[in-house]
GUFIRO-495121 format. One record per residue (C-alpha): x, y, z. Coordinates in steps of 0.1 Angstrom, whole numbers. Example, Ala and Ser with C-alpha at 12.3 -4.5 7.8 and 13.67 -1.06 7.14 Angstrom:
2
<east->123, north->-45, up->78>
<east->137, north->-11, up->71>
END
This chain:
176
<east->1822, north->2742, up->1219>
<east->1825, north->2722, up->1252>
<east->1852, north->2730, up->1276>
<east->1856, north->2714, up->1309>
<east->1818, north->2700, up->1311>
<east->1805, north->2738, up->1297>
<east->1792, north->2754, up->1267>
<east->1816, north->2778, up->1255>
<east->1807, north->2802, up->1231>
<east->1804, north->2833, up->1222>
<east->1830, north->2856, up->1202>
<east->1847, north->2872, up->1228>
<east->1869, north->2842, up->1242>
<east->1870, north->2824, up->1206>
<east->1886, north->2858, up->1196>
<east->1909, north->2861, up->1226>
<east->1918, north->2824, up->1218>
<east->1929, north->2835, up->1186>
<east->1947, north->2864, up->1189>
<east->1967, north->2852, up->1214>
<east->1978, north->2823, up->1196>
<east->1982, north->2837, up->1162>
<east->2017, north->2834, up->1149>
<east->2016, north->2877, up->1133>
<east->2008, north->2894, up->1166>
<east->2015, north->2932, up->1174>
<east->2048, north->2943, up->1195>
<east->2025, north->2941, up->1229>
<east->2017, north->2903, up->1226>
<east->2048, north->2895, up->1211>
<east->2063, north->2917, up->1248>
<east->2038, north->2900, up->1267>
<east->2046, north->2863, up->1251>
<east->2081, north->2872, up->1262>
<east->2074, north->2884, up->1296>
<east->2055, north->2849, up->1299>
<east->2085, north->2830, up->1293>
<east->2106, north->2851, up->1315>
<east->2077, north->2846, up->1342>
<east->2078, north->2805, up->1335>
<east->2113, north->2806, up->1339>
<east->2109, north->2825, up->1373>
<east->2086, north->2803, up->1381>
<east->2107, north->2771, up->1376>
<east->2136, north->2784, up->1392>
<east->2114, north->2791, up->1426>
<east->2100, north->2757, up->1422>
<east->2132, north->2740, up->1422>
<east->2141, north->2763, up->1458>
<east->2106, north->2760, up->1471>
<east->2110, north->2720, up->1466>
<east->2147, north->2723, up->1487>
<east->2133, north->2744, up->1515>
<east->2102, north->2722, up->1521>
<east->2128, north->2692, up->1518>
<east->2118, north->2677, up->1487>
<east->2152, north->2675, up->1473>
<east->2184, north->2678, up->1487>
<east->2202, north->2701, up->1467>
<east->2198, north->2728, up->1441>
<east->2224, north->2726, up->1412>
<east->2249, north->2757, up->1410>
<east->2268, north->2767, up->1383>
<east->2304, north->2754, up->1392>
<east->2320, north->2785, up->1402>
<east->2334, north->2795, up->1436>
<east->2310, north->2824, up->1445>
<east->2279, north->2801, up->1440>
<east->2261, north->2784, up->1472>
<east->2226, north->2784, up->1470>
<east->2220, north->2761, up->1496>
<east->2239, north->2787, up->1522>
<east->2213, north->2813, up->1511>
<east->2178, north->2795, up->1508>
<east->2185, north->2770, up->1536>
<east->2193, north->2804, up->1558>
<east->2166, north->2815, up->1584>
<east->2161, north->2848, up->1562>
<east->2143, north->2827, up->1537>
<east->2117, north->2813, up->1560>
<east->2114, north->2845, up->1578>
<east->2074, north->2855, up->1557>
<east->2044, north->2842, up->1563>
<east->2064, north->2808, up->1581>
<east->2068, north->2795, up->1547>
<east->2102, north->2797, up->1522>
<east->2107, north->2827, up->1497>
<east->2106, north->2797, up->1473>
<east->2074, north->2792, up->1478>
<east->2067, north->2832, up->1478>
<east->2082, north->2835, up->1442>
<east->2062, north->2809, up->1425>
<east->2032, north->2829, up->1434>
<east->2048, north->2857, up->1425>
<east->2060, north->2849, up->1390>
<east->2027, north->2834, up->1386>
<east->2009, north->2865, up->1391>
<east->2031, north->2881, up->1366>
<east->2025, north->2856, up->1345>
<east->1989, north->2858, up->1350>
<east->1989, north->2894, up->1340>
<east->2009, north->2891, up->1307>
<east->1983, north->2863, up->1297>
<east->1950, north->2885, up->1305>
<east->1934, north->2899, up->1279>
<east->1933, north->2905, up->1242>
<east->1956, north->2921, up->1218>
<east->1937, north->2955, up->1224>
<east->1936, north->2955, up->1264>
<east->1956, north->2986, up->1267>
<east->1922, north->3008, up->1251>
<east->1894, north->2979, up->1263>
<east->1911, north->2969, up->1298>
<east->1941, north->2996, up->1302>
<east->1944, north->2986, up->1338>
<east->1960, north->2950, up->1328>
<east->1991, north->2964, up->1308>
<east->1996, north->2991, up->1340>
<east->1993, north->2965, up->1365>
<east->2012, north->2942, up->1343>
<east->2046, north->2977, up->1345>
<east->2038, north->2979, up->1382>
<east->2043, north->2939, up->1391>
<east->2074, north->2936, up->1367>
<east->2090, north->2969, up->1386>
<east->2084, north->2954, up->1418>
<east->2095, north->2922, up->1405>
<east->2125, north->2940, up->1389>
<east->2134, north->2958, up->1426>
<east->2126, north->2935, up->1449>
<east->2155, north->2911, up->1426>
<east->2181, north->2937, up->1424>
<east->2179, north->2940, up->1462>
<east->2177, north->2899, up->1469>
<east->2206, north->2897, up->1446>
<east->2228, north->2930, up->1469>
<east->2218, north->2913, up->1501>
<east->2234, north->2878, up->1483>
<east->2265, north->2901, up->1481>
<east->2265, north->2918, up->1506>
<east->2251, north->2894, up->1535>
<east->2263, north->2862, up->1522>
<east->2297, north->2869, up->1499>
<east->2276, north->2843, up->1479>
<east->2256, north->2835, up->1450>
<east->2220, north->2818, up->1444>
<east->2220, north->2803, up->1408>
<east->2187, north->2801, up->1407>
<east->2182, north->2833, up->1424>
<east->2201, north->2851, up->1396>
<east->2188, north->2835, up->1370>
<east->2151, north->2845, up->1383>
<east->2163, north->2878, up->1388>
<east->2176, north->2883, up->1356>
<east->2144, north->2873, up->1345>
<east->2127, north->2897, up->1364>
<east->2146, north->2926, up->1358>
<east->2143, north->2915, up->1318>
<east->2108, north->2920, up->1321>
<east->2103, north->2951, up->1328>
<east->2113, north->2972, up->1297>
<east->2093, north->2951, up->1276>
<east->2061, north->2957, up->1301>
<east->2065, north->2998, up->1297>
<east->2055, north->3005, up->1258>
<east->2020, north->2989, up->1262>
<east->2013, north->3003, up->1297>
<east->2025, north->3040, up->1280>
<east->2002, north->3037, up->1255>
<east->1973, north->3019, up->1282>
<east->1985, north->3058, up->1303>
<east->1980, north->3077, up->1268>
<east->1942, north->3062, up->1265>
<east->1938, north->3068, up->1303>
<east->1944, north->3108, up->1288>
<east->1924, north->3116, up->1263>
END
């Protein structure tokens, strides 16, 4: 099989290929095909801030309610304040990488690679704190709302229970 100018063959990604796409998958792939989508949508709303703060658009929509300005919050100098670059920018790599992890392996990392499914808990609990305390400084700092800074957090925070059952039973392998 040719992919991208190489030979590929061999049973181990033909199998990976399969199992990931199969439509009857176990609880952890069907977790991790949710945690994917909740990543995507991360991903899409950082995109859409990461394209207002490097002035690529001019505004980010809001829901129409009167505690929502995102503009006041990712045009503010706290969201250019890492690395000289905005959060926006930040989160797409961010949501990426957890995207990255719920995509790795096969439907039996948690014996074969147990490290991906523990990673994959880790990231979404830092994913899942790091929103609950973007979303407390919107409150608390700003008296304002990010819509797509809540709907990314919600996304995050989503994310993690369905990361703990396979990185429980990745631990339980770790054990014996």
């Amino acid at each position: 099989m040719q992919h991208g100018g190489r030979e590929v063959s061999g049973s181990r990604s033909e199998t990976l290929a399969v199992e990931l796409r199969a439509r009857v998958a176990d609880s952890f792939v069907q977790n991790r095909r949710r945690i994917a989508v909740l990543s995507a949508t991360g991903i899409g709303c950082m995109t859409a801030i990461a394209l207002y703060q490097i002035g690529a658009v001019r505004q980010v929509p809001d829901l129409p309610f009167p505690k929502m300005n995102s503009e006041r919050i990712i045009g503010s100098a706290a969201a250019y304040a890492h690395l000289d670059v905005g959060d926006g920018c930040l989160g797409v790599l961010s949501y990426s990488t957890t995207l990255l992890l719920a995509g790795a392996g096969g439907r039996g990392r948690s014996h074969d690679r147990p490290w991906l499914p523990i990673a994959l808990a880790v990231k979404t609990a830092v994913d899942a704190l790091v929103a609950l305390k973007l979303t407390f400084d919107e409150l608390t700092k700003y008296r304002v709302f990010c819509t797509p800074c809540v709907v990314a957090a919600s996304a995050a925070i989503a994310a993690l229970p369905l990361a703990i059952p396979e990185a429980k039973a990745a631990c339980m392998r770790r054990t014996r």
